[in-house]
N, C-alpha and C positions, 0 to 999 in steps of 0.2 A: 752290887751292880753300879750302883751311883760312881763310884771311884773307878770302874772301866769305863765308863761312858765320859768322866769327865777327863780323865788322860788321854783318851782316842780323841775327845775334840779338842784337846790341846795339841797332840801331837798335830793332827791336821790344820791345826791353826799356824802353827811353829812352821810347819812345812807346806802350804798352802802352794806356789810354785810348782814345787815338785808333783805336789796330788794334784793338781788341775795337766800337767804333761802329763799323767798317769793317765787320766781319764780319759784326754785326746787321744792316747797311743791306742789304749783297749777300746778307744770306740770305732777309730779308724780300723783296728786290725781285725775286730768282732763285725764290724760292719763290713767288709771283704770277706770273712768266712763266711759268712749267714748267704751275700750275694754268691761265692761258689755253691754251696748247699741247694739255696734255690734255682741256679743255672744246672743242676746235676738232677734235679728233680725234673725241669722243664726238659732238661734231655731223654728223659726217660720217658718221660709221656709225648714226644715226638716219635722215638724210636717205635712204643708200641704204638702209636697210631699211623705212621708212615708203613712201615714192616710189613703192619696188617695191611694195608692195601698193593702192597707191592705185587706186581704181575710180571712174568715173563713174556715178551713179544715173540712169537717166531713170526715174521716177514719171510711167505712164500716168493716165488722169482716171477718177474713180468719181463713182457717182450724184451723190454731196453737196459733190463738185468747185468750188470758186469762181475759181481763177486759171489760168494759163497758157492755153491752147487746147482748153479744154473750152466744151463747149454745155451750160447749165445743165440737171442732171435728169437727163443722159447721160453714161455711162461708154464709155472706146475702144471702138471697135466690131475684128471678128477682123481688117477689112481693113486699120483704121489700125493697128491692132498688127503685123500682117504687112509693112507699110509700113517701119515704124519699122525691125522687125528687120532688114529687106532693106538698109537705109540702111545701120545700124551695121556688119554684116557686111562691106558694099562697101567702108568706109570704110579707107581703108590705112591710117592710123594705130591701128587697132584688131586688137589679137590675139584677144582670144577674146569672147564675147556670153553670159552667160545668162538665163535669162528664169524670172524667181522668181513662182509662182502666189500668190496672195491666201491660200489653204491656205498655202501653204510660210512667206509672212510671216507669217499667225496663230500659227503652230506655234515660229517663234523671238521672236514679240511673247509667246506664254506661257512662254518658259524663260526670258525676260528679265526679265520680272514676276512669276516663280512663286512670290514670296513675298507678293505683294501682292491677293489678292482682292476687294477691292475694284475697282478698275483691270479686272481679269479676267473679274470679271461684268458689266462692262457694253458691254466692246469684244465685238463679233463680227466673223466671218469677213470680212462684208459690211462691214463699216469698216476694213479692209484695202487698199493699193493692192497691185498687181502694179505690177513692173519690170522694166528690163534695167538688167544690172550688165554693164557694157562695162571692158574692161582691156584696159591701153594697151599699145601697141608701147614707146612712151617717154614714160614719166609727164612730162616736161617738154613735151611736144607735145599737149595735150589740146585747144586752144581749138576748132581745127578739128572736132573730134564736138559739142562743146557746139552752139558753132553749124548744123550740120548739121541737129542734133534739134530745139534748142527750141523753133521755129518750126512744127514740123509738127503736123497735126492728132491730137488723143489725148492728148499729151504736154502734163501740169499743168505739170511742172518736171522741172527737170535740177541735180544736184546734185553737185558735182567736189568732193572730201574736198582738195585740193590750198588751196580757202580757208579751209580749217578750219588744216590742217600748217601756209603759208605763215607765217600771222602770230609763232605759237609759234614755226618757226623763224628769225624776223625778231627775237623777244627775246632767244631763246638766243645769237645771233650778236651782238645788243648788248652780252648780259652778256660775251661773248667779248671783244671790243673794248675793252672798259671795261677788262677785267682786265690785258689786254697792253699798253692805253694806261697805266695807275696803274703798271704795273711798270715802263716804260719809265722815266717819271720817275724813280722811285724808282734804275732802272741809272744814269740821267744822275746823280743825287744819290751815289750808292755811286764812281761814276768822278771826280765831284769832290772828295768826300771823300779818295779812295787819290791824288790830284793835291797836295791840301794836305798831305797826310799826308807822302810824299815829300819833298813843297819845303820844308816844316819840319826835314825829317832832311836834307836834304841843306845847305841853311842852315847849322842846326849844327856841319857837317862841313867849311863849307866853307873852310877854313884847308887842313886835311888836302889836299881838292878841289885845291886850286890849287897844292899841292907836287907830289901826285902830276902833276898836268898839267905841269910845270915840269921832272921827272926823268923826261918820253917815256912814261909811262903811259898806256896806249890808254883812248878812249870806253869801250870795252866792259868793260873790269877795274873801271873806274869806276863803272859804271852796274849793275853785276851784282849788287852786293849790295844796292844799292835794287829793282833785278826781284824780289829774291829775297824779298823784303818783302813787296811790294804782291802778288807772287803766291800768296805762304802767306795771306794774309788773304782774299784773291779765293778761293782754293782753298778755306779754312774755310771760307766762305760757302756757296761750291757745296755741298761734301761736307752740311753741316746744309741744304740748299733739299734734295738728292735723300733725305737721310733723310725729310724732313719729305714729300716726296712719296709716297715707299716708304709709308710710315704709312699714308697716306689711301689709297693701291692698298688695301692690307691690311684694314685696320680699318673700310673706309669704304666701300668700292668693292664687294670679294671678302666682308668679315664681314658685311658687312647688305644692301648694292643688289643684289647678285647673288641671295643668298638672298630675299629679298621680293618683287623685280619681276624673274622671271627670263622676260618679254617681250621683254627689249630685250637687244640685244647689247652688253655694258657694254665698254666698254675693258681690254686686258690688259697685262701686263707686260714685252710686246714696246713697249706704245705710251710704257709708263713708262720704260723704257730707250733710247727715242729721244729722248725731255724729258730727260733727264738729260744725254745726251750732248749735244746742246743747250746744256744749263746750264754743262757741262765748256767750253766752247768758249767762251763766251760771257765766263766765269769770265776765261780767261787772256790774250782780248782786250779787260775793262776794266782787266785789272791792266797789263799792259805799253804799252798807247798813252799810258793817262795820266804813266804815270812817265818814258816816253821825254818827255813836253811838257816836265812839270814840271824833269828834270835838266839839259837841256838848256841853259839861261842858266847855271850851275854849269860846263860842260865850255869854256867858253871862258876862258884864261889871262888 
C-alpha cells in the first residue's frame, strides 16, 4: 500500500493543475445536480401541499350576471341552487361542498381590502356572488365536477385553482430540468477531464507500466494508484458540492425562507442528506469508469 499511496501523490503532485480544474469542474457540476435534486424535492412537497388544498369554485349568477347560464337581470333562483348542490353532493369524485352566502364573501371581500377604502365604499353586499366551494376526493380527478356543473342553469362560472398551480408548476419543473440537464454536461465534462487527466499520468509512467507488466504485476496493483487519484479529486469535488449545499440549507433555506414564507413547507435536512449521498455516489462512479477506460491501452505488454 505504501508504493500506491506514494505514486498517487506523486502523480497528483506532477499534475496538480490539472487535479485542482478537476475538482472545480466536479464541484460546480455536483453542486448543480445536488441544487436540481433539491428543487425537484421542494416541487414535490409544493405539489402535495398546494393539490391538497385545491377547491373548485362554482360562482352562481347575480343580477348584473353577463356570461355563463345566467338570464340577463336574474340571479339563481333557490331551486337552481338546490339543483347545483344536489349534483355536487352526488358526484363521487367529491368530498365535501360548502356553500358561502354573498354576506360571508362581503365579510372576507372587507378583510382583504381593509386598507383600502376607496374599493370598500363602493362594493356592496349585492355586488357579491354566492358559491360552492367543492373539494375533491383527488385533486388530480376534477374535470368530471367541472363538467357536471358548468352547463347547468344558475351557474356563471366554474373556476378550478388547478389552471392557476398547473402552469407555475410547469415552470418550476423546467427550471428543474434545465439545472440537471446543465450539470449533466458539466459531469460528462468533469469525467473527461479525470480521463485526460489519467491518460497523461499514466503516459508519463508508461515505461515504469510496461516493466511492472513484464515482472507478473496484476491490472489491479497497476491501476490503483491512478483510482486513487481520480478518486481524491472526485471526492474533493463532492465534499466542496455538499458544503456548498449545507450553506444554502443554512443560510438560504432555514435563515431567511423559512423565517419569511413560513406557508410552504420548505425542504429539510433529511432531503439535503439524501442530495449529498447522491453526490457521494455519483463522485466515485465518474472517478473510477473513467480511469478504468483511460489505463486500459497502458496494461497491455
Amino acid at each position: 500500500m505504501r508504493h500506491t499511496f506514494s505514486e498517487a501523490w506523486s502523480g497528483l503532485r506532477r499534475n496538480a493543475s490539472m487535479t485542482l480544474a478537476v475538482i472545480v469542474t466536479m464541484w460546480v457540476s455536483l453542486t448543480l445536480f445536488g441544487a436540481g435534486l433539491l428543487v425537484a424535492q421542494q416541487v414535490e412537497r409544493l405539489k402535495d401541499d398546494w393539490y391538497d388544498r385545491v377547491e373548485i369554485s362554482v360562482f352562481l349568477c347575480v343580477a348584473d350576471s353577463r356570461g355563463g347560464n345566467c338570464v340577463a337581470g336574474e340571479g339563481a333562483t333557490d331551486a337552481q341552487r338546490s339543483d347545483i348542490e344536489q349534483t355536487l353532493k352526488s358526484n363521487p369524485e367529491v368530498a365535501e361542498v360548502f356553500y358561502e352566502t354573498k354576506e360571508q364573501a362581503y365579510q372576507q371581500f372587507r378583510e382583504y381590502y381593509a386598507d383600502n377604502d376607496p374599493i370598500l365604499q363602493s362594493t356592496t353586499v349585492d355586488m357579491m356572488q354566492d358559491s360552492f366551494r367543492v373539494k375533491l376526493k383527488d385533486p388530480e380527478e376534477y374535470q368530471g365536477v367541472v363538467s357536471a356543473v358548468s352547463g347547468m342553469p344558475g351557474v356563471e362560472q366554474v373556476q378550478d385553482l388547478r389552471k392557476i398551480l398547473d402552469p407555475m408548476f410547469a415552470w418550476l419543473n423546467l427550471a428543474r430540468w434545465a439545472t440537471v440537464g446543465l450539470s449533466v454536461l458539466l459531469l460528462l465534462a468533469a469525467a473527461l477531464q479525470i480521463g485526460n487527466t489519467i491518460r497523461l499520468a499514466a503516459y508519463s509512467r508508461r515505461r515504469e507500466i510496461g516493466i511492472m507488466r513484464l515482472v507478473g504485476a496484476s491490472n489491479w496493483y497497476i491501476m490503483l494508484p491512478f483510482l486513487l487519484e481520480s478518486l481524491i479529486a472526485a471526492v474533493g469535488g463532492a465534499v466542496m458540492a455538499c458544503l456548498t449545499l449545507a450553506a444554502v440549507q443554512q443560510f438560504v433555506v432555514v435563515g431567511r425562507a423559512e423565517a419569511e414564507i413560513q406557508t410552504i413547507r420548505w425542504i429539510d435536512w433529511a432531503n439535503v442528506g439524501w442530495a449529498m449521498a447522491w453526490l457521494a455516489v455519483l463522485a466515485v462512479v465518474l472517478s473510477i469508469i473513467p480511469t478504468l477506460i483511460a489505463t486500459r491501452r497502458f496494461l497491455r505488454v
